[in-house]
C-alpha positions, 0 to 999 in steps of 0.5 A: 300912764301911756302904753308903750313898746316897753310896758310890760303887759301887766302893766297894759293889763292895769292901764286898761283896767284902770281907764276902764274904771275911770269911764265907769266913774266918769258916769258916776255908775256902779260896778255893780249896774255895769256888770249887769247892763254888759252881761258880765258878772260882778268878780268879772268886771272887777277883775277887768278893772283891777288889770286881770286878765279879762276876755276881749269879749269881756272887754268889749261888753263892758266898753260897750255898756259904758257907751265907749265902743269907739275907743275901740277905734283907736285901739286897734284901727283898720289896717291900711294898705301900704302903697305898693299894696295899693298899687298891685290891688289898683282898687282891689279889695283882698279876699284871702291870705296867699299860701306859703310854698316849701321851695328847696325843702329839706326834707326827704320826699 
């Protein structure tokens, strides 16, 4: 299945699940020894493989015991600054978030 705008996310939640088992299997290991090399019990790791609800700690514990931390890379890259961005900061690199300001609130005050 590839993951989409229009998957639902139990539908994302069953695809990572099942990628995950497949990289598990891809090893030829048990759930059992993967649980115990991620820190994570049994019933968490099944569950994360059957498309529960796991925990991103729990999903990057058991990426990380199957020797797959990069897929978390594509997953979720480092944002890139768009152009004007990178105009403004001429090199910069942002420190904080700026502040929202009320303007014409209203609201007594």
């Amino acid at each position: 299945m590839v993951i989409t705008e229009a998957s639902s996310t139990p539908e994302i939640l069953r695809e990572i699940g099942s990628r995950l088992r497949r990289y598990r299997l891809q090893q030829n290991r048990e759930l059992r020894e993967v649980a115990e090399s991620a820190g994570v019990g049994l019933r968490t790791a099944a569950s994360a493989e059957a498309g529960g609800n796991p925990t991103l700690a729990t999903v990057v514990k058991l990426l990380r015991a199957l020797g797959r931390l990069d897929a978390l890379e594509s997953f979720l890259p480092p944002a890139l600054p768009s152009p004007i961005e990178m105009a403004k900061l001429a090199g910069k690199v942002r420190q904080r978030a700026g502040t929202r300001r009320n303007r014409g609130s209203s609201e007594g005050g």
